[in-house]
N, CA, C and O atoms as CSV, one atom per row, in Angstrom:
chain,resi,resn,atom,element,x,y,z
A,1,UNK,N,N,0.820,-1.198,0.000
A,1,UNK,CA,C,0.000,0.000,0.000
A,1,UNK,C,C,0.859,1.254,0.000
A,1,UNK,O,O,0.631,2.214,-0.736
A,2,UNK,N,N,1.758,1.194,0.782
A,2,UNK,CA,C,2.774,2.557,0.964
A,2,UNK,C,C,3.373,2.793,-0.486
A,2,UNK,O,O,3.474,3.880,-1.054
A,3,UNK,N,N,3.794,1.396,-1.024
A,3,UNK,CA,C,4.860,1.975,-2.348
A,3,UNK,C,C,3.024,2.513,-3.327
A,3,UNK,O,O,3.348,3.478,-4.018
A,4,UNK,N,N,1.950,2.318,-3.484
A,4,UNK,CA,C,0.820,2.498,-4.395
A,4,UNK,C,C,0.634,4.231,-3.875
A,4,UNK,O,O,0.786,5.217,-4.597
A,5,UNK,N,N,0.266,4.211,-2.421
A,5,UNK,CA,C,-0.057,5.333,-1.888
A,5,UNK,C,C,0.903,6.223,-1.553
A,5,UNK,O,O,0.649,7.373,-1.911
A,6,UNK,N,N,1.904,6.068,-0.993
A,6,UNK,CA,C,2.655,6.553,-0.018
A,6,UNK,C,C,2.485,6.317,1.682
A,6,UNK,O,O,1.623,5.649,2.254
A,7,UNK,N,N,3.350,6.920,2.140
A,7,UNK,CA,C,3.105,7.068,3.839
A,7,UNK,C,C,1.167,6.958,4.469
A,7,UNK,O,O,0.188,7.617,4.119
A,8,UNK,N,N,1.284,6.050,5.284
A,8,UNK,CA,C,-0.257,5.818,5.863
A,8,UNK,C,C,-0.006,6.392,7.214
A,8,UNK,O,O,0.997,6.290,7.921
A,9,UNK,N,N,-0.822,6.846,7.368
A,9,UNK,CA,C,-0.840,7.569,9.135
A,9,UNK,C,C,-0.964,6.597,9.915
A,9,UNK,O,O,-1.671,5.645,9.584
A,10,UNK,N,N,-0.219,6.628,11.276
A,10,UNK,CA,C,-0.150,5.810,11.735
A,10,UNK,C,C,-1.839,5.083,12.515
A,10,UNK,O,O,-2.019,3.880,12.332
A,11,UNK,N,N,-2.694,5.703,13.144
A,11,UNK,CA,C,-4.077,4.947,13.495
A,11,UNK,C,C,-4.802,4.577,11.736
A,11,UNK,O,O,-5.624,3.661,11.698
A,12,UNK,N,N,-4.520,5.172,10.637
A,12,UNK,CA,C,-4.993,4.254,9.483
A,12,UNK,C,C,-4.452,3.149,9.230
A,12,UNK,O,O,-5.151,2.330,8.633
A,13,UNK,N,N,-2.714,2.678,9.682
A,13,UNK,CA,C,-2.182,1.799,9.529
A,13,UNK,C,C,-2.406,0.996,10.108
A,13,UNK,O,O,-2.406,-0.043,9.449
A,14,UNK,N,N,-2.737,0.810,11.600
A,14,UNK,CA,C,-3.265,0.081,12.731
A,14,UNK,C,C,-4.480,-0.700,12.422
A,14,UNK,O,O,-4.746,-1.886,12.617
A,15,UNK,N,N,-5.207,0.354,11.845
A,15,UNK,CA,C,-7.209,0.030,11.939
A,15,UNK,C,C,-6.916,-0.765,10.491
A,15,UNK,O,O,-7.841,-1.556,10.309
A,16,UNK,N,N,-6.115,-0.809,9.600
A,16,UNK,CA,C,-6.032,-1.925,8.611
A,16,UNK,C,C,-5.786,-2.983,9.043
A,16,UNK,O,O,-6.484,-3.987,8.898
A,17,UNK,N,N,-4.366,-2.875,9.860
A,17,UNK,CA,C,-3.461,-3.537,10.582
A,17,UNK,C,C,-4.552,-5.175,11.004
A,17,UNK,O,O,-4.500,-6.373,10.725
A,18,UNK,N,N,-5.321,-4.380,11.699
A,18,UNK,CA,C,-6.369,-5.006,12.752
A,18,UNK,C,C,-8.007,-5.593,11.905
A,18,UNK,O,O,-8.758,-6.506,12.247
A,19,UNK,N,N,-8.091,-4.751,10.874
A,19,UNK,CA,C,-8.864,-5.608,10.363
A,19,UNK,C,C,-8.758,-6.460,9.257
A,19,UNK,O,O,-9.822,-6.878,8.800
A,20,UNK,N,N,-7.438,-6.903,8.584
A,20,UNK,CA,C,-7.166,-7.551,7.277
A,20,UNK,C,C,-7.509,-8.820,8.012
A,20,UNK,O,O,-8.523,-9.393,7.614
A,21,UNK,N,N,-6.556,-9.602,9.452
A,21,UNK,CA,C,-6.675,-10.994,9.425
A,21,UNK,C,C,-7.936,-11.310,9.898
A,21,UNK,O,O,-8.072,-12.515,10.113
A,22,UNK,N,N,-9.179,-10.422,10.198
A,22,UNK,CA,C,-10.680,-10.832,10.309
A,22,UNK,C,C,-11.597,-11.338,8.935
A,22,UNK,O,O,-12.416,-12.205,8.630
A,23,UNK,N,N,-10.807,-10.075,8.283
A,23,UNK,CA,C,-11.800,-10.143,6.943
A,23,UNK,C,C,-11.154,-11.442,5.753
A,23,UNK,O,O,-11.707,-12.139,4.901
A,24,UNK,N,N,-9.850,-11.316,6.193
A,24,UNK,CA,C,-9.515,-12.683,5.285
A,24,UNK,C,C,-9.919,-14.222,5.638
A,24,UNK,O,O,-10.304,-15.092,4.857
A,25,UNK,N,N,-9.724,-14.297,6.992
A,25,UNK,CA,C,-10.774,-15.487,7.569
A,25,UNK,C,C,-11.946,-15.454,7.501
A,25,UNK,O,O,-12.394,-16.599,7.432
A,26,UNK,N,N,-13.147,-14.255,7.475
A,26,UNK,CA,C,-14.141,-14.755,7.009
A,26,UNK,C,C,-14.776,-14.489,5.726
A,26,UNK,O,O,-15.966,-14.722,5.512
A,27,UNK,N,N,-13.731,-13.854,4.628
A,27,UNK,CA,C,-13.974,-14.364,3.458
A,27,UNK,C,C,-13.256,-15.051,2.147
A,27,UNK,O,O,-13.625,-15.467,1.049
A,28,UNK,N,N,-12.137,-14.946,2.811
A,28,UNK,CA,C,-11.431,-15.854,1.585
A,28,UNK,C,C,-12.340,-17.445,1.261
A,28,UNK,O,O,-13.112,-18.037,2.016
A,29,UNK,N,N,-11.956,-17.762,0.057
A,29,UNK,CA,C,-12.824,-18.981,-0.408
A,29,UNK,C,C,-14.381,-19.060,-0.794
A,29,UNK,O,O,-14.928,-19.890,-1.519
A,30,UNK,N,N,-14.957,-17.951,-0.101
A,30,UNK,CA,C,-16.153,-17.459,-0.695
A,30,UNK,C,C,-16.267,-16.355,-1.203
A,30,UNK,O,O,-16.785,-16.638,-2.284
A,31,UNK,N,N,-16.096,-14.855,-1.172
A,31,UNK,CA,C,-16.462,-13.750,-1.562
A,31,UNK,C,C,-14.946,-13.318,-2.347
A,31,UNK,O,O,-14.756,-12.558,-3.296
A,32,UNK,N,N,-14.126,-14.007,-1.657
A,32,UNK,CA,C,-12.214,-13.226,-2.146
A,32,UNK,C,C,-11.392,-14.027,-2.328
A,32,UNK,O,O,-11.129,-14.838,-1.441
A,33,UNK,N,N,-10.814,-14.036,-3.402
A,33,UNK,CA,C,-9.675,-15.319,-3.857
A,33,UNK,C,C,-8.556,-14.286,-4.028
A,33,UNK,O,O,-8.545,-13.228,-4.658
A,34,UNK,N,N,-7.474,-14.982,-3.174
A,34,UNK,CA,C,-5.991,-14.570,-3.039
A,34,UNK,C,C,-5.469,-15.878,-4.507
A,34,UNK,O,O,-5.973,-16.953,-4.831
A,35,UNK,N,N,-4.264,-15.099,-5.062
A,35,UNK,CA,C,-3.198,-15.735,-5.496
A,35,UNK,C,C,-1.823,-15.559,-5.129
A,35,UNK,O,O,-1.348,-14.423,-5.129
A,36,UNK,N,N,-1.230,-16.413,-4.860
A,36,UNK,CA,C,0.489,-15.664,-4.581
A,36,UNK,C,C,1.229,-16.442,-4.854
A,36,UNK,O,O,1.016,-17.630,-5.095
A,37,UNK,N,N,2.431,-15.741,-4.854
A,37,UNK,CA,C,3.758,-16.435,-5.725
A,37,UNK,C,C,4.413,-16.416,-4.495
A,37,UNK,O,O,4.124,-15.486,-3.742
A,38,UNK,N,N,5.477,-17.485,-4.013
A,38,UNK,CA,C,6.061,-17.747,-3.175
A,38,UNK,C,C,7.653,-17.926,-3.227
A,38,UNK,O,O,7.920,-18.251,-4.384
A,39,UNK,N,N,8.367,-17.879,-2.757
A,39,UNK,CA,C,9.525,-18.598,-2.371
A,39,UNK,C,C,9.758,-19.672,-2.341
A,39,UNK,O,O,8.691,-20.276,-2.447
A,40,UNK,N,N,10.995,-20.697,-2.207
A,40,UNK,CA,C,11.116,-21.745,-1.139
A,40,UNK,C,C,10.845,-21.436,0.103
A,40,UNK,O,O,10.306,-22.281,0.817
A,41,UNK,N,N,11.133,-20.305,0.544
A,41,UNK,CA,C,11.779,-19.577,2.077
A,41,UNK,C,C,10.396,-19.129,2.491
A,41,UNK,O,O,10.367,-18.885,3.697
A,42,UNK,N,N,9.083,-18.917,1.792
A,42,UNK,CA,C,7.806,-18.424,2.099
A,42,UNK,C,C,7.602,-17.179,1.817
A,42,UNK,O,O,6.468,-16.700,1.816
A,43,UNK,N,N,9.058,-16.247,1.442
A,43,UNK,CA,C,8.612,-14.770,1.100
A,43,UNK,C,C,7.837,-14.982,0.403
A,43,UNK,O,O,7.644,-16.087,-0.103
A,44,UNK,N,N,7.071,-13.787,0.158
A,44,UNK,CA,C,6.097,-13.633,-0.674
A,44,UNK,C,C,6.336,-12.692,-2.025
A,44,UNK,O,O,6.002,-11.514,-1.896
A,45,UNK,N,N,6.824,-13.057,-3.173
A,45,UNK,CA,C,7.203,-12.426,-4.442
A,45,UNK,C,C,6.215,-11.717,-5.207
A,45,UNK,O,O,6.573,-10.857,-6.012
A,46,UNK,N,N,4.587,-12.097,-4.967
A,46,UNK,CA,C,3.492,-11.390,-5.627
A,46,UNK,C,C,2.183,-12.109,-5.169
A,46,UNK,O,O,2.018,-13.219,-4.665
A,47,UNK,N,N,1.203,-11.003,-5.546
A,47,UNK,CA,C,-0.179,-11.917,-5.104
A,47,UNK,C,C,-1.213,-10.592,-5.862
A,47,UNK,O,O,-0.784,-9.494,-6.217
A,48,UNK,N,N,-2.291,-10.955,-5.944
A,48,UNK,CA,C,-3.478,-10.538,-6.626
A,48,UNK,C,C,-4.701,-11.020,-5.997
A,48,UNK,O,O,-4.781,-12.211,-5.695
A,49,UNK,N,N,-5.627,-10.244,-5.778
A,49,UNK,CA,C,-7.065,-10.448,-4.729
A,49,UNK,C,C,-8.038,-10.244,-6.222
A,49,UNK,O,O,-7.952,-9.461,-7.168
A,50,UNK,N,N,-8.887,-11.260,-5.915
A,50,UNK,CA,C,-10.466,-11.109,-6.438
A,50,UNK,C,C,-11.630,-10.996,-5.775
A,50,UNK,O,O,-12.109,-12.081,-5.446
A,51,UNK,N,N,-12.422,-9.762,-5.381
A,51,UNK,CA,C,-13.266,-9.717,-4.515
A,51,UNK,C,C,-14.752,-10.095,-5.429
A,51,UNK,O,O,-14.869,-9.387,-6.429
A,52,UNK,N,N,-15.500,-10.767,-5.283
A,52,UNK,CA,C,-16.205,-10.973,-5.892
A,52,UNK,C,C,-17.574,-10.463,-5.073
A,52,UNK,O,O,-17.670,-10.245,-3.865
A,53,UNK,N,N,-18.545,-10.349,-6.047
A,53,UNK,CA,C,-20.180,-9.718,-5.318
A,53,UNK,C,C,-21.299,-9.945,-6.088
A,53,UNK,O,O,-21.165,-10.241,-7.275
A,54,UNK,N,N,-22.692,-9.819,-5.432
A,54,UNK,CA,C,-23.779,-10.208,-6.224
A,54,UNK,C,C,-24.191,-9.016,-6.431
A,54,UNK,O,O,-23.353,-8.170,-6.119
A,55,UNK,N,N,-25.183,-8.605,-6.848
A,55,UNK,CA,C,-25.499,-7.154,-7.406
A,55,UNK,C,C,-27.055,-7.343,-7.854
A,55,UNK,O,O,-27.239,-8.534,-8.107
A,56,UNK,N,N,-28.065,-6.679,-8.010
A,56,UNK,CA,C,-29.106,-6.497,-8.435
A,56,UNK,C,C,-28.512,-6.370,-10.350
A,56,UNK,O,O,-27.846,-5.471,-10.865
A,57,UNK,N,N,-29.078,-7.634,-10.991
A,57,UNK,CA,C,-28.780,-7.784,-12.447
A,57,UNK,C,C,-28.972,-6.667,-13.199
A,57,UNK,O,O,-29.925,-5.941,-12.919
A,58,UNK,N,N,-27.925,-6.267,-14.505
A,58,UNK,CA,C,-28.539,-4.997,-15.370
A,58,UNK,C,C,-27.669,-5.714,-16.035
A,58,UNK,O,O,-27.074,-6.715,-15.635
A,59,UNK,N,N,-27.559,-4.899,-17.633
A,59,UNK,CA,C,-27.138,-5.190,-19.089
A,59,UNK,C,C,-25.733,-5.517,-18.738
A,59,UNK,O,O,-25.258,-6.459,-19.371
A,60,UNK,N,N,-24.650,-4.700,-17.501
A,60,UNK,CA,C,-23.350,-5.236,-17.593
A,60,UNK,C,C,-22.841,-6.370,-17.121
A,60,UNK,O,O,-21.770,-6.937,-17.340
A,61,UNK,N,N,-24.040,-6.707,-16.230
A,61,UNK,CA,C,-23.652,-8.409,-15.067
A,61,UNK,C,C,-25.248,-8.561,-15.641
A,61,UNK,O,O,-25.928,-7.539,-15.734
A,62,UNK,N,N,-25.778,-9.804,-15.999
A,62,UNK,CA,C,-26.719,-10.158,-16.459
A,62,UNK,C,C,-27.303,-11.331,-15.105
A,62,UNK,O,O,-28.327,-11.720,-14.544
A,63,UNK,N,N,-25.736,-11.511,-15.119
A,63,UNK,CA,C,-26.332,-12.628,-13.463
A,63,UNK,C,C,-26.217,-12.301,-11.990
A,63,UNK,O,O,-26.202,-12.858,-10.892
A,64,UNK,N,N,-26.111,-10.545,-12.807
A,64,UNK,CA,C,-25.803,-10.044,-11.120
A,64,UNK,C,C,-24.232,-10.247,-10.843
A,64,UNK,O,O,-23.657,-9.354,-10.219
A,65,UNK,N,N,-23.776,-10.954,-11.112
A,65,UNK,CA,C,-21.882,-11.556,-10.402
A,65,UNK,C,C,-21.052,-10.470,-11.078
A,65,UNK,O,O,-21.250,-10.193,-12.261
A,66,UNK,N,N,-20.226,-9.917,-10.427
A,66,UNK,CA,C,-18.724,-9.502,-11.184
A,66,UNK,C,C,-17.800,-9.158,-9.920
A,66,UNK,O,O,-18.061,-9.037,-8.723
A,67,UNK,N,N,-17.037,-9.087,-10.396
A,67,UNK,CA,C,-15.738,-9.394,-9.432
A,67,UNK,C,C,-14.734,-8.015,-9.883
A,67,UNK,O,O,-14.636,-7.629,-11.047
A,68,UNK,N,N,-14.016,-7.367,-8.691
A,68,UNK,CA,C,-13.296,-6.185,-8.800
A,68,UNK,C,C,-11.659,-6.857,-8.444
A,68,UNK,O,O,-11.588,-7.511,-7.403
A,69,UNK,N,N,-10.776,-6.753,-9.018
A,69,UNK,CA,C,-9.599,-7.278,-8.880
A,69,UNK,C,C,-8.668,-5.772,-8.057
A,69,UNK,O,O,-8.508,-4.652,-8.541
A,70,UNK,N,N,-8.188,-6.312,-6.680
A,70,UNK,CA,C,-7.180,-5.321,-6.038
A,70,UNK,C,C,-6.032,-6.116,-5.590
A,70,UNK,O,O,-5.821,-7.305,-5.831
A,71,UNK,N,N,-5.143,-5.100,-4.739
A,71,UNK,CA,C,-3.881,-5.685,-4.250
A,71,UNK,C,C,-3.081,-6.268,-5.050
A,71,UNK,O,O,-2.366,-7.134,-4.547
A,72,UNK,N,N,-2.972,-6.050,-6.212
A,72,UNK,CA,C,-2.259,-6.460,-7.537
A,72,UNK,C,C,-0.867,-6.176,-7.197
A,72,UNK,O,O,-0.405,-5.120,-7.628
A,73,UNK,N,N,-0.146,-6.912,-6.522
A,73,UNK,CA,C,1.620,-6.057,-6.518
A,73,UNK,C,C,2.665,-7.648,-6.787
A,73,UNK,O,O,2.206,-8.790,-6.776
A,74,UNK,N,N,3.825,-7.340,-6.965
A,74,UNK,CA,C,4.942,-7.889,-7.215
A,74,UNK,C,C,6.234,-7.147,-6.827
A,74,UNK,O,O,6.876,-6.269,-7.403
A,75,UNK,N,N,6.381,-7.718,-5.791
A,75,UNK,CA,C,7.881,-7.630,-4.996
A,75,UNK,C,C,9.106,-6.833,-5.933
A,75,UNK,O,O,9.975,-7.593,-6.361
A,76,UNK,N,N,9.232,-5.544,-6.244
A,76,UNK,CA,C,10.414,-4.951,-7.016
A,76,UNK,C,C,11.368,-6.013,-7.541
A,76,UNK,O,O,11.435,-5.906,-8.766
A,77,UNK,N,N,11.964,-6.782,-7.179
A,77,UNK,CA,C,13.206,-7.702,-7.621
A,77,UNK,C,C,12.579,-9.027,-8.555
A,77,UNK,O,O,13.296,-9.780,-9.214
A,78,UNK,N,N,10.978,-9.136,-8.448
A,78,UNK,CA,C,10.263,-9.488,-9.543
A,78,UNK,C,C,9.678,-9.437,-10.513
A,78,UNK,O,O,9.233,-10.313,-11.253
A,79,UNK,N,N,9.655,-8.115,-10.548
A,79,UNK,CA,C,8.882,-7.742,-11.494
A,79,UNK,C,C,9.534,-7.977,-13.357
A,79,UNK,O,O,10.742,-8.170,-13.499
A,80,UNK,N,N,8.850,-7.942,-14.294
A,80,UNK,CA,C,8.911,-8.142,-15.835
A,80,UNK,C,C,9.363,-9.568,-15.971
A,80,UNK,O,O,9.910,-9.817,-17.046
A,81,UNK,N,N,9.227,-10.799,-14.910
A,81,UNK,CA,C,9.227,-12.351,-14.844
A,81,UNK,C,C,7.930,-13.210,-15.514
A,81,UNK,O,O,7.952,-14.403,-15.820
A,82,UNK,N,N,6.737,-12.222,-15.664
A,82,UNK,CA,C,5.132,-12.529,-16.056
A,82,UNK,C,C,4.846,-13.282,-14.844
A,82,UNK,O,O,4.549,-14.451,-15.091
A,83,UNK,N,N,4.844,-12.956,-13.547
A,83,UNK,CA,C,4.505,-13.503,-12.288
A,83,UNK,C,C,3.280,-12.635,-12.576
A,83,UNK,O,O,2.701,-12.735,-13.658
A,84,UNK,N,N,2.965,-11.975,-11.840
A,84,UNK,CA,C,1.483,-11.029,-12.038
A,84,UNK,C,C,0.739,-11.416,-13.238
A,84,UNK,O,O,-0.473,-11.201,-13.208
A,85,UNK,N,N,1.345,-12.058,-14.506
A,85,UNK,CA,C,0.536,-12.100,-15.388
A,85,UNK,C,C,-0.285,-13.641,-15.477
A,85,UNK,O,O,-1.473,-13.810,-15.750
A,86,UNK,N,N,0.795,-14.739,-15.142
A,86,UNK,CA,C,0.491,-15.751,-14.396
A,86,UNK,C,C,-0.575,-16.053,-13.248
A,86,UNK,O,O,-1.334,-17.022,-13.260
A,87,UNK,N,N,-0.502,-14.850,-12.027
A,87,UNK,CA,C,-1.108,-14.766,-11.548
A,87,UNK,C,C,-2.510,-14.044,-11.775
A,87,UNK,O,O,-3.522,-14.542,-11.282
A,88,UNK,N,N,-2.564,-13.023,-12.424
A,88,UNK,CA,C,-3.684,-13.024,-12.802
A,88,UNK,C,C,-4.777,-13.363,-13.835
A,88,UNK,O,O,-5.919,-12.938,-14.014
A,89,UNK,N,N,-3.813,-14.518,-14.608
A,89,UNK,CA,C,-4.713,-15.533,-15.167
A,89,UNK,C,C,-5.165,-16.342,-14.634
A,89,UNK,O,O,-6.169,-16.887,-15.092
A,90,UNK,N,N,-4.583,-16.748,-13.421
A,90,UNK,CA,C,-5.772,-17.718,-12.516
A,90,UNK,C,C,-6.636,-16.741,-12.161
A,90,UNK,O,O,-7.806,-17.018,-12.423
A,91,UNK,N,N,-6.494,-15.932,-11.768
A,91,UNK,CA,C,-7.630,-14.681,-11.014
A,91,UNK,C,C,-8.705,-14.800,-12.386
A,91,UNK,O,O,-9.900,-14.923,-12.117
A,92,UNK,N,N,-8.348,-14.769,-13.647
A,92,UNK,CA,C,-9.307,-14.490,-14.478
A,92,UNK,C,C,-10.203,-16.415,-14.220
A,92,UNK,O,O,-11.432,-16.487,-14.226
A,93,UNK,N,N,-9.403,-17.594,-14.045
A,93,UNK,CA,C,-9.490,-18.439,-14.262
A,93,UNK,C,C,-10.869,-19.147,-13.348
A,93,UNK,O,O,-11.794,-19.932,-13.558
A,94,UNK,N,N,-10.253,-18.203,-12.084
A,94,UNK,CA,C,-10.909,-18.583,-10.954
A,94,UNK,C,C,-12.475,-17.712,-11.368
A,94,UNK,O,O,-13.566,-18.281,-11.398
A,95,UNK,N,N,-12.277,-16.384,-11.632
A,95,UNK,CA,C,-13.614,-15.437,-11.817
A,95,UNK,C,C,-15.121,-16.373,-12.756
A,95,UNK,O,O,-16.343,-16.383,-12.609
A,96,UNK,N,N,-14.113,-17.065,-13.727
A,96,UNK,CA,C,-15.344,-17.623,-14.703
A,96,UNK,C,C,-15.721,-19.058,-13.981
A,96,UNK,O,O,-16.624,-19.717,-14.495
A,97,UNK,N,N,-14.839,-19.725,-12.421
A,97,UNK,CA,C,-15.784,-21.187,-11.862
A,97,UNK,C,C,-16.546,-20.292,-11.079
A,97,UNK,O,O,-17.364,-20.762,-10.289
A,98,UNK,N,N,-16.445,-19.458,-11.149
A,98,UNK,CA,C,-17.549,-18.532,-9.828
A,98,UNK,C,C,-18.448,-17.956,-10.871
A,98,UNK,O,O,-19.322,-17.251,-10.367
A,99,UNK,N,N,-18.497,-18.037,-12.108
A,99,UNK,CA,C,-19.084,-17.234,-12.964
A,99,UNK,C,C,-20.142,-15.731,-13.080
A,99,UNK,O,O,-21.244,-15.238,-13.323
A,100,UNK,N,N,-18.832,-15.567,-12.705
A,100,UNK,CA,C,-18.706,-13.883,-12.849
A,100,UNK,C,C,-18.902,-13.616,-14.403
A,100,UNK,O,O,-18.509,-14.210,-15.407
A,101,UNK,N,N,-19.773,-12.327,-14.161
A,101,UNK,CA,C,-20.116,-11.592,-15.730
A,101,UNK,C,C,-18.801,-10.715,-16.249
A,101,UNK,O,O,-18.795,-10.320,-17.415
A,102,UNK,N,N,-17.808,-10.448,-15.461
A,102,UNK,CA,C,-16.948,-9.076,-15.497
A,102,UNK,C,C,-16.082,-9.129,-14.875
A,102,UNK,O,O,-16.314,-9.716,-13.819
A,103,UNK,N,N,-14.802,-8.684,-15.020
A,103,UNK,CA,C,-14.184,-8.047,-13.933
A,103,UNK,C,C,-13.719,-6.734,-14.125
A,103,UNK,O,O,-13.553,-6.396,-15.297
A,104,UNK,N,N,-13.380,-5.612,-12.910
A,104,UNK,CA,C,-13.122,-4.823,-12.999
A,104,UNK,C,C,-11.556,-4.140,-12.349
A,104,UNK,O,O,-11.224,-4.681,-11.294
A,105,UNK,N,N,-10.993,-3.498,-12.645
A,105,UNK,CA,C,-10.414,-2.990,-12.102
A,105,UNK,C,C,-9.708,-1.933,-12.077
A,105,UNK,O,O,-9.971,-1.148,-12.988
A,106,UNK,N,N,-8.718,-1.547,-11.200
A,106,UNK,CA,C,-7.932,0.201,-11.529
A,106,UNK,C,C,-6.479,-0.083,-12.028
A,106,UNK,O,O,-5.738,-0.686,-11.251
A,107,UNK,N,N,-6.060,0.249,-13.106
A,107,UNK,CA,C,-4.868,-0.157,-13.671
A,107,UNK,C,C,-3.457,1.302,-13.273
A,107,UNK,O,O,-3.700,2.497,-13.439
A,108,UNK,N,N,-2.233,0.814,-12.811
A,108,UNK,CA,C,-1.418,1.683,-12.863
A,108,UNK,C,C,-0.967,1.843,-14.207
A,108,UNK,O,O,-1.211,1.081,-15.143
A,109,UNK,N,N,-0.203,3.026,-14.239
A,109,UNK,CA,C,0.573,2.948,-15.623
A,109,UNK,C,C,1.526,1.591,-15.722
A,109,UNK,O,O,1.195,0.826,-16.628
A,110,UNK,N,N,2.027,1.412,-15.367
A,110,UNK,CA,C,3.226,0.143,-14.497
A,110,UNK,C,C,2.146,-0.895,-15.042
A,110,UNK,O,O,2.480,-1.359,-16.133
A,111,UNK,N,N,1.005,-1.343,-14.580
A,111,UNK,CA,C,0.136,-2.236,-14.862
A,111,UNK,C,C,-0.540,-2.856,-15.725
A,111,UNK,O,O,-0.746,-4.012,-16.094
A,112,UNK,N,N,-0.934,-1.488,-16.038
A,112,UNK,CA,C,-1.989,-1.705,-17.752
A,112,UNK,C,C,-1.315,-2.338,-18.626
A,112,UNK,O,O,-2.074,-3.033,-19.301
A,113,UNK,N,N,-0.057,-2.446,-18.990
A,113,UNK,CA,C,-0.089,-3.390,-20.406
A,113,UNK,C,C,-0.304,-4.897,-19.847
A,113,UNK,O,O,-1.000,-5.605,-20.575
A,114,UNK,N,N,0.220,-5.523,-18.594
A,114,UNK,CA,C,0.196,-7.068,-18.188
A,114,UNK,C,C,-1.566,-6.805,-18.262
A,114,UNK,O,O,-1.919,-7.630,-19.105
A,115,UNK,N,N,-2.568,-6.208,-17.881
A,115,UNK,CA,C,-3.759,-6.276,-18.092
A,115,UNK,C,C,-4.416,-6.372,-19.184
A,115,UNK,O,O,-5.348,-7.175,-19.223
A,116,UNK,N,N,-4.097,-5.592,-20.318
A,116,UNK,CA,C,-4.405,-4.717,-21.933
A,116,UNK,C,C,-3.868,-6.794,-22.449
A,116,UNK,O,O,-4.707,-7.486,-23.025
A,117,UNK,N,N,-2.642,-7.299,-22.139
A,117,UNK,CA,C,-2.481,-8.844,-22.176
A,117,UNK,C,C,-2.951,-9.236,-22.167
A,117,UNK,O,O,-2.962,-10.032,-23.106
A,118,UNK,N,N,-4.103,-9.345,-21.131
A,118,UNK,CA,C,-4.788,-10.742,-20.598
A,118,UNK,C,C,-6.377,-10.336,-20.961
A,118,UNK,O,O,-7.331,-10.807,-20.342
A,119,UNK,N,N,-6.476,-9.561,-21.862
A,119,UNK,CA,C,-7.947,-9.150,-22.648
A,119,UNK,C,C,-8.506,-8.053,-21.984
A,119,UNK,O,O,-9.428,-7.663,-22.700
A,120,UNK,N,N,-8.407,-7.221,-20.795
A,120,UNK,CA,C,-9.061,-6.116,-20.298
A,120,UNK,C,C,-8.954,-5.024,-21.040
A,120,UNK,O,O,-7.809,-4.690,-21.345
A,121,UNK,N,N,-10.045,-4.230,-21.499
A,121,UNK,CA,C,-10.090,-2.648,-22.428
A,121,UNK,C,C,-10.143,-1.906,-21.189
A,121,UNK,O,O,-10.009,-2.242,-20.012
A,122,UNK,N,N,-10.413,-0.614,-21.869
A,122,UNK,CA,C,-10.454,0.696,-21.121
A,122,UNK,C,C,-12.147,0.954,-21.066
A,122,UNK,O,O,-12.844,0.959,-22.081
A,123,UNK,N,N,-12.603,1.142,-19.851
A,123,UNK,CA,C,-13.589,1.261,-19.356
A,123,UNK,C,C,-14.230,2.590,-19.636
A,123,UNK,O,O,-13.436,3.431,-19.214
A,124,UNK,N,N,-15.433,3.269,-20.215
A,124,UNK,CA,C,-15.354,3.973,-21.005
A,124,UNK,C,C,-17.357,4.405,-20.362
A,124,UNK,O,O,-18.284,3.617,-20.552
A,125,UNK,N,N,-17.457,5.271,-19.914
A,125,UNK,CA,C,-19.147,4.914,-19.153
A,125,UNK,C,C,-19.708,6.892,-19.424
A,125,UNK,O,O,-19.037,7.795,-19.926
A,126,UNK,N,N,-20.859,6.936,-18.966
A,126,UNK,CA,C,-21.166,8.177,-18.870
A,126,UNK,C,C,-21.614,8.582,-17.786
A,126,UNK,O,O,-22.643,9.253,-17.702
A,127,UNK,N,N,-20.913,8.233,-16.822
A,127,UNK,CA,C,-21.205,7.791,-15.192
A,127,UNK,C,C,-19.334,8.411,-14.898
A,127,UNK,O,O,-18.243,8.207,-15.430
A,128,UNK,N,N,-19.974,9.386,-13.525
A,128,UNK,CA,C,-18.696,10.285,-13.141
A,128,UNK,C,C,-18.219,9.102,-12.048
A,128,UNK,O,O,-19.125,8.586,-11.394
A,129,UNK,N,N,-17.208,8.768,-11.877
A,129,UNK,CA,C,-16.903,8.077,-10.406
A,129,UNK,C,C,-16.734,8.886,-9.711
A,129,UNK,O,O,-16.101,9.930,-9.867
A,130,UNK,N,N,-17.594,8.282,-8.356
A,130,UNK,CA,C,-17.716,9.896,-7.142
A,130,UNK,C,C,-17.687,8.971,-5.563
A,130,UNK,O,O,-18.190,7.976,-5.042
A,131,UNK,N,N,-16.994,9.774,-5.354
A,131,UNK,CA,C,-16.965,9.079,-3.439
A,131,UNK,C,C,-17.599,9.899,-2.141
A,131,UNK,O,O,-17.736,11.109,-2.321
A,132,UNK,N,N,-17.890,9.512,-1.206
A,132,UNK,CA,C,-18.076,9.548,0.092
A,132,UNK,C,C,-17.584,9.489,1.231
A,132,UNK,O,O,-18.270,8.933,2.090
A,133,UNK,N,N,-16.139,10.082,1.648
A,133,UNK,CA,C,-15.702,9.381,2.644
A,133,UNK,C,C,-16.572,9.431,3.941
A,133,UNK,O,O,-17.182,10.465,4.218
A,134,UNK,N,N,-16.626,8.505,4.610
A,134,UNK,CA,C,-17.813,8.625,5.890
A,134,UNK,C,C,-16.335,8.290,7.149
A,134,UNK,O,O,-16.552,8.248,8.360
């Protein structure tokens, strides 16, 4: 997150800190599929999240399903190996046994071509993206 974002304040770092190993125990295998690339040694060289969701059906998810792909990173001393690209062909692999209509996601510059690869276009709507922080 720090190398994507930069510096996290320290009580935002905490309150993540504290809620990642809740939310990964109670949803990995159903709602969120991790991939990762490993070591012998267990470091961790790369990994990619698929959060998947149901939705009230319209013309872009027909079955309601699509899935938003985050946490997309690869360890600096890995990167241009096609680990991420590897990995997120299972992510695509995994999206269609869950059969998902879509996936979505936010591409870095750094990113977009291993994506623009693996069949994703440029998302193109007449809909502003707008937030809320609460």
């Amino acid at each position: 997150l720090t190398e994507d974002l930069g510096e996290i304040a320290p009580d935002k770092k905490a309150q993540i800190t504290a809620q990642l190993p809740a939310y990964f125990a109670a949803h990995l295998g159903h709602d969120c599929f991790v991939n990762t690339a490993a070591l012998p040694d267990g470091t961790l060289a790369a990994n990619v999240i698929l959060y998947c969701m149901e939705k009230p059906a319209n013309p872009f998810f027909p079955s309601g399903k699509s899935g938003t792909v985050l946490g997309v990173y690869t360890m600096p001393q890995y990167r241009k190996q096609g680990i991420a690209s590897k990995l997120m062909q299972m992510l695509i692999d995994d999206a269609k046994k869950q059969q998902l209509d879509r996936i979505t996601l936010g591409a870095t510059d750094m990113g977009r071509p291993v994506y623009e690869k693996l069949g994703f276009v440029l998302s193109h709507s007449d809909y502003t993206d707008m937030v809320l922080t609460l």
